[in-house]
C-alpha positions in Angstrom: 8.4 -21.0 -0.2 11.8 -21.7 0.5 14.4 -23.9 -1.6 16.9 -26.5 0.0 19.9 -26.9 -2.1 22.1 -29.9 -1.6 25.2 -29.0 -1.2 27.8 -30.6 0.6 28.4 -33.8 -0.9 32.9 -34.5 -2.2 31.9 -34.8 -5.9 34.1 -37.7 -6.5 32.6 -38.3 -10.0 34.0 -35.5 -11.3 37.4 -35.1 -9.2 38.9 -33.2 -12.2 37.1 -30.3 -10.9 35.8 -31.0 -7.4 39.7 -30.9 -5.8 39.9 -27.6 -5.0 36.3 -26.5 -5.1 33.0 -28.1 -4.0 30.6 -29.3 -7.1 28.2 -26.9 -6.6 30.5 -24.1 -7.9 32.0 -25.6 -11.1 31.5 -23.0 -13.1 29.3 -23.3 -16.2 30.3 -20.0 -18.5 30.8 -17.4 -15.8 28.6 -18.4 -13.3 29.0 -21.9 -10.6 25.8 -24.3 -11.6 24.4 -23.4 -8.0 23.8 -19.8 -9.7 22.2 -21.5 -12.7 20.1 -23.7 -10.0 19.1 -20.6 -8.4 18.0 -18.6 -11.3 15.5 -21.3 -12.0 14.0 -20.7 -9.5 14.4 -17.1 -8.9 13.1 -16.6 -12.1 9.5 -18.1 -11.3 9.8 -16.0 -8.1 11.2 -18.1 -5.5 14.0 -16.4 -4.3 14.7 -17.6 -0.8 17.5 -20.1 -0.6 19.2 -22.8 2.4 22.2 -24.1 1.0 22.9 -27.4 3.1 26.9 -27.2 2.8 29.4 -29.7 3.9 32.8 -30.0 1.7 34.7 -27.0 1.2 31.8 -25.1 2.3 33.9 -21.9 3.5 34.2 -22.1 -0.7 30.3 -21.7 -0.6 29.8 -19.0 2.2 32.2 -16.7 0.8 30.5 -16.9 -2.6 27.2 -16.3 -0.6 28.5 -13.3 1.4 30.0 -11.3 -1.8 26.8 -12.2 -4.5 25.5 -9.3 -6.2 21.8 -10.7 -5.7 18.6 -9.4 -4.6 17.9 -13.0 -3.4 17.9 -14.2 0.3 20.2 -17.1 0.8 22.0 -18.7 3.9 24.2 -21.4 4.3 23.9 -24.4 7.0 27.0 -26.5 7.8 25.4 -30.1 7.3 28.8 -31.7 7.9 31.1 -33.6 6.1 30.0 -37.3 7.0 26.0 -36.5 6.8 24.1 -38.0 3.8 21.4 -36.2 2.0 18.6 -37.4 4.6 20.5 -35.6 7.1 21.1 -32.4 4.9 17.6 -31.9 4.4 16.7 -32.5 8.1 19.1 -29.9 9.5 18.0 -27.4 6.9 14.5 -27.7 7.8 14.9 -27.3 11.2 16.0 -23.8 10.5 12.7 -22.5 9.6 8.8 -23.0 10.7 7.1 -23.3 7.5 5.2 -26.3 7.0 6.0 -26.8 2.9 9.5 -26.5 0.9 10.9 -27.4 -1.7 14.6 -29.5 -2.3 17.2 -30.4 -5.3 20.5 -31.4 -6.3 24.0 -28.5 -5.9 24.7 -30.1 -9.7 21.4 -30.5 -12.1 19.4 -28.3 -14.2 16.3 -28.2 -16.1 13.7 -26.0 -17.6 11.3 -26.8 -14.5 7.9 -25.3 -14.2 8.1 -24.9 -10.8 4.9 -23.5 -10.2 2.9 -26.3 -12.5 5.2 -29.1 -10.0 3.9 -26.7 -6.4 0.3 -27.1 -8.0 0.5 -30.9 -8.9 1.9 -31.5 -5.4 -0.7 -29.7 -3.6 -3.3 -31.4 -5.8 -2.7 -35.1 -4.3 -2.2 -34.3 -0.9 0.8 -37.0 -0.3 4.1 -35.8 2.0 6.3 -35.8 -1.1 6.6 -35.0 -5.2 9.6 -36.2 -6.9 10.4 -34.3 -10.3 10.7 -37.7 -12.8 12.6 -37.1 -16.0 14.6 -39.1 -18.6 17.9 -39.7 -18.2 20.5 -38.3 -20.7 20.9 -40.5 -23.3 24.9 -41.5 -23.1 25.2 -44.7 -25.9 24.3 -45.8 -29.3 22.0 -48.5 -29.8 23.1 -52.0 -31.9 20.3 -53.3 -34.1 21.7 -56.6 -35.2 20.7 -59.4 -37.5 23.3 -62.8 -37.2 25.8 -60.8 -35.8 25.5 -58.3 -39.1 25.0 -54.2 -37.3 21.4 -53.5 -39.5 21.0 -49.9 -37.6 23.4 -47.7 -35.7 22.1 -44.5 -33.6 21.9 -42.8 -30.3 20.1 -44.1 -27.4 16.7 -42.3 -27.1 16.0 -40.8 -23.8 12.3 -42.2 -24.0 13.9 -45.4 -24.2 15.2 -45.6 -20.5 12.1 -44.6 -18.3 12.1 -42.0 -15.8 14.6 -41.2 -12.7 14.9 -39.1 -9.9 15.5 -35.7 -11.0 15.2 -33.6 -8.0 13.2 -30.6 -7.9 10.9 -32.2 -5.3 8.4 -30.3 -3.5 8.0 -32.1 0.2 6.0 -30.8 3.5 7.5 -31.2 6.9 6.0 -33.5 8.4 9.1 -35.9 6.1 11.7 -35.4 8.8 10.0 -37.7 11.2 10.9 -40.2 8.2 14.6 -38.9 8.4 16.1 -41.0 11.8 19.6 -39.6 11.7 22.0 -37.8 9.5 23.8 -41.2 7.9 20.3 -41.5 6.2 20.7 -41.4 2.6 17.1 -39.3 1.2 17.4 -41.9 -1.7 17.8 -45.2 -0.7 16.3 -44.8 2.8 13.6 -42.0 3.3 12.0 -42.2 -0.1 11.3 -46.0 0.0 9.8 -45.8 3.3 7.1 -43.2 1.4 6.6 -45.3 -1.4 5.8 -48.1 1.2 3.4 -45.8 3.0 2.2 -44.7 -0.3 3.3 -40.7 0.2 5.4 -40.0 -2.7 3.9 -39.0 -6.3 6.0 -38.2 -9.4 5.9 -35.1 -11.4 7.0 -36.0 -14.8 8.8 -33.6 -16.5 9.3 -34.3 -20.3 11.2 -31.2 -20.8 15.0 -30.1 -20.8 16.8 -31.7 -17.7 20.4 -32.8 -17.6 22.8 -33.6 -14.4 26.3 -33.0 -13.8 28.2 -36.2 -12.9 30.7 -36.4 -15.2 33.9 -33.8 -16.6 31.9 -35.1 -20.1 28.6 -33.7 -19.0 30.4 -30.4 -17.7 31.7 -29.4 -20.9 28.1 -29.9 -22.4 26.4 -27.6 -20.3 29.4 -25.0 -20.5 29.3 -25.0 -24.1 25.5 -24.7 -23.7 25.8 -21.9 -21.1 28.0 -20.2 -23.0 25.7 -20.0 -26.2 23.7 -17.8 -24.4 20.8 -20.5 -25.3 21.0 -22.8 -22.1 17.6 -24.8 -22.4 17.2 -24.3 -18.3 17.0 -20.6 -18.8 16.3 -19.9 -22.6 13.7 -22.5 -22.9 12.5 -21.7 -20.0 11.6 -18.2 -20.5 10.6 -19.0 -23.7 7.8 -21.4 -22.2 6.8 -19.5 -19.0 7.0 -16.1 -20.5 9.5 -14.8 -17.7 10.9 -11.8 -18.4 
């Protein structure tokens, strides 16, 4: 089954790095975080990539082209205007298959991807969304009259569940894509909620996005420990040698 990778979007929340290079290849350690994204994958044994690229994309291709990898990946020039509706659309309509899979250039998580494939084939809707729990960013006020009784951090079971990516879709979603402006977020997935065709996978394990310079750093000084949850864990849990 082949993955999507969303790729081309300018990265604006974390300028600092995204001037001279396109999100997905902020390196964390070593590595860009569209290597780490891979790997996830490629470690359950899908290994057969479509990177939808739009900013600085040459950036992208040339990383491609010169990868050291066993692993089958292309790149599709999605354009520099088109939203992620549009990404996902053009990708598709580079291959026949009838099911794929899609996520974010700049998130990671310890995913079991085949455990999300099996819940999405289980229900029989167009579309799975991978749920998780936000990061938790602030500490929490417990107050009494205006006296603090209880200071801590925000617990991430505190704040529901969000989009996370890793989705698992079939193909029969792009007649729900009209154009490439279409944002996948606030356009495409409410019209599947509406026609009742999008179920949640929730995923209670590692997951943590890449917005911020803030968030960078964490997952570099994670990467770096040679204990990053989305592959450490993740072996650890799946057995993956």
């Amino acid at each position: 089954m082949k993955v999507i990778i969303l790729a081309g979007g300018l990265g604006t929340r974390i300028s600092e790095e995204t001037k001279l290079k396109p999100k997905p290849m902020v390196l964390l350690d070593d590595k860009p975080i569209l290597w780490h994204i891979m790997n996830i994958y490629a470690h359950q044994g899908f290994d057969e990539f479509i990177v939808a690229i739009g900013y600085k994309g040459e950036i992208i291709k040339d990383w491609i082209n010169n990868l050291d990898s066993s692993w089958n990946i292309s790149a599709v020039h999605t354009g520099l205007e088109t939203q992620t509706g549009g990404r996902i659309r053009q990708a598709v309509n580079t291959f026949d298959e009838d099911q794929f899979m899609v996520t974010y250039g700049d998130g990671v998580g310890n995913i079991d991807v085949k455990q999300l494939i099996a819940f999405h084939n289980s229900h029989g809707r167009l579309a799975t969304v991978t749920a998780v729990r936000p990061p938790a960013r602030f500490g929490v006020l417990q107050t009494s009259n205006g006296l603090v009784e209880n200071f801590g951090e925000k617990s991430q079971a505190d704040a529901g569940w969000i989009n996370g990516g890793f989705f698992v879709l079939n193909r029969e979603i792009i007649s729900e894509i009209y154009d490439d402006l279409e944002p996948f977020e606030s356009h495409v997935l409410p019209r599947l909620v509406a026609k009742k065709q999008l179920m949640a996978y929730h995923h209670k394990g590692f997951w943590k996005p890449m917005d911020t310079l803030r968030e960078k750093n964490e997952l570099s000084e994670m990467a770096i420990s040679g204990n990053a949850p989305w592959l450490h864990h993740l072996e650890k849990n799946l057995n993956i040698k």
